[in-house]
N, C-alpha and C positions, 0 to 999 in steps of 0.2 A: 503471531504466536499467542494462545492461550493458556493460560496458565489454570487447572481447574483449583488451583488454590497455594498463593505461595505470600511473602512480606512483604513489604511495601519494599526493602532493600533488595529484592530482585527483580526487581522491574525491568534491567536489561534485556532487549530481544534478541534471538539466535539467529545467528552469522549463518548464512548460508553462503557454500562455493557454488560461484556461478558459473554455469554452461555445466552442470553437472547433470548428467542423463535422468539420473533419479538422487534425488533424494536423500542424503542419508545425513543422518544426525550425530555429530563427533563424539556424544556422549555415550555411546550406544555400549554398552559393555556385558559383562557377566554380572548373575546377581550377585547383589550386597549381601548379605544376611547379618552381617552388624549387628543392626537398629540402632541401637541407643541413643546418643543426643540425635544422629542424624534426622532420627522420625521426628526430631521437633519444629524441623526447620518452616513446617507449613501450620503451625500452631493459629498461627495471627488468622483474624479474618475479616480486616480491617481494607486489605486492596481490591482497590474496584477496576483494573485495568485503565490505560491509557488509550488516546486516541491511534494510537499506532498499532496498537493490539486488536483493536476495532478492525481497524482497517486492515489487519493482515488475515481476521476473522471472514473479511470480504473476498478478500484476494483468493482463500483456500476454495469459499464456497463456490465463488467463480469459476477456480482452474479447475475444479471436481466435475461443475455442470456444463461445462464445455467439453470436457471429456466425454464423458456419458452424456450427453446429446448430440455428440458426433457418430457413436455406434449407435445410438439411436435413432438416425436418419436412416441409414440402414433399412430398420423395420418400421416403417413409420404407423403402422396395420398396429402397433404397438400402443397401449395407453397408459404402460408403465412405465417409470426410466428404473431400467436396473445400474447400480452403482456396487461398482464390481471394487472387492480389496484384497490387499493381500496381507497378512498375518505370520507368514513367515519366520519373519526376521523379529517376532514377540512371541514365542513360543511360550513363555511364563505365564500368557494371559488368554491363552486360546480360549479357555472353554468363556475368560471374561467375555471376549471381542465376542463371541456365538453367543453371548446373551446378548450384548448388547445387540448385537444385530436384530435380534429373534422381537427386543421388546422395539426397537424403529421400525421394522417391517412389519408387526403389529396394530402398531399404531398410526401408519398413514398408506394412502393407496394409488398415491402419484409415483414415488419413488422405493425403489427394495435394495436393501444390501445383499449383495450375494461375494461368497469368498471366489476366486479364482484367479487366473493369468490375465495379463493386458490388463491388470489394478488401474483403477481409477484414482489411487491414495494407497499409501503402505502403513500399518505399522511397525514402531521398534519401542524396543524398552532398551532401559541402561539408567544408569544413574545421576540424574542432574538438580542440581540447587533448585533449579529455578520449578521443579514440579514436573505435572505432564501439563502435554499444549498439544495444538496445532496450528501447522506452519506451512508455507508454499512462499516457494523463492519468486511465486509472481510469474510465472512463464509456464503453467500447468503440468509443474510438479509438485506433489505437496503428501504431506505424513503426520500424522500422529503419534504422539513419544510417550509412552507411559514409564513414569520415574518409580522404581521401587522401594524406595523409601516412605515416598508419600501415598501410595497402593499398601502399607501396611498399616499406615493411619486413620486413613478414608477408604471406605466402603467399597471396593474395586470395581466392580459393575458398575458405581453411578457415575465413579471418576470415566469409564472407558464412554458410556454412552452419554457424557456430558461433553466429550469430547469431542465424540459422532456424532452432537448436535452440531457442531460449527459446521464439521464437515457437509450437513444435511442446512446451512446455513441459519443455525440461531446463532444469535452475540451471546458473550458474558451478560449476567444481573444477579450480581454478588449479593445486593439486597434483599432479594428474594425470599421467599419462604421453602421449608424442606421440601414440600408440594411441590416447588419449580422445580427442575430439571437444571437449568441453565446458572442456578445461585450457586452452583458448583459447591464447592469450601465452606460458603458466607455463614451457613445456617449450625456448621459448626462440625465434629467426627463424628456427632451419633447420630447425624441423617444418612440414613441406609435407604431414601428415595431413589430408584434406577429409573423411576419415567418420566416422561415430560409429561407436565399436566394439558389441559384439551387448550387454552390456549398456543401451548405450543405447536402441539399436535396438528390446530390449524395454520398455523405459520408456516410449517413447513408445507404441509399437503397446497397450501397457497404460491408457495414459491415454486414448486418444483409443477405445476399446472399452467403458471404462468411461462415456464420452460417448453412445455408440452407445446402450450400454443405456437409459442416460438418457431417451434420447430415444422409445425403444421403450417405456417403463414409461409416459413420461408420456401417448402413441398410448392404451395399452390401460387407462387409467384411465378418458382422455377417450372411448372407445369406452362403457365399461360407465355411462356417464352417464346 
């Protein structure tokens, strides 16, 4: 679970029910439209994540790139992996999720986000303490949750494609500067940054190449059989 910016007192991770087909997040609900103290609850920007966060940051990028390098064997003539999602079930952020997408498929040329069926990763919005994150139960199903509380606070585009970074496999670095992409929260509410800066830009294009080959070595094993 990634939180792109919540207090040091919600550091608890989200329970997922297992053997569940897809996904879904209990907190999923109608909008808020409240505000008031609720927007404060991600004031602090003081939490760096735990190693559990880390490592569930691993597990989503994992379950994603095994997905889409499985229809990626498919077309192997291919030298992009498309990372297909579904939006649906966040209808409050569509046009957010279509930036965000628009600036990661911009900015790398190993991997593209494209919207449609057979999702590689969902989103959902609703309202939870603990912020927006992304989460996979570790069995290659996995989702992104954008909280509305904390989208009224923080910048909504940086929080979605901060989040589409784990999924595109960057970790949290809360220390960051607003330039990062990945400092989520840390740099404070009036970073209105939606891209990752070129070190990221290569991390990603680096990992998702490294996938490529992957998938090319395991082609020309299974050819010389």
């Amino acid at each position: 679970m990634n939180r792109f910016m919540t207090s040091l007192s919600a550091a608890l991770g989200l329970a997922l029910a297992s053997g569940l087909a897809a996904a879904v997040p209990a907190s999923a609900a109608t909008p808020d439209t409240a505000g008031g103290a609720s927007q404060q609850r991600y004031a602090g920007s003081s939490y760096t994540g735990s190693a559990a966060e880390r490592a569930d940051n691993q597990a989503f990028y994992a379950a994603v790139m095994k997905s889409a390098l499985a229809k990626q064997a498919a077309h192997p003539y291919l030298r992009t992996v498309t990372v297909t999602y579904d939006a649906s079930n966040a209808p409050s952020f569509a046009s957010e999720i279509a930036g965000a997408a628009q600036i990661w498929n911009s900015s790398e040329r190993n991997v593209q986000l494209r919207a449609g069926s057979n999702a590689d990763f969902s989103y959902y919005e609703g309202n939870d303490s603990r912020g927006s994150y992304a989460s996979t139960d570790g069995h290659g199903q996995g989702y992104v949750f954008l909280d509305y509380s904390q989208n009224q606070q923080y910048y909504p585009v940086r929080v979605v494609a901060h989040e589409t970074g784990h999924v595109l496999g960057l970790p949290d670095h809360y220390s960051g500067p607003c330039s990062e992409l990945m400092s989520g929260g840390g740099p404070g509410t009036s970073c209105t940054n939606p891209y990752p800066n070129a070190t990221e830009k290569r991390r990603v294009d680096s990992l998702w190449a490294n996938g490529l080959s992957a998938v090319a070595k395991n082609a020309s094993a299974d050819a010389a059989r």
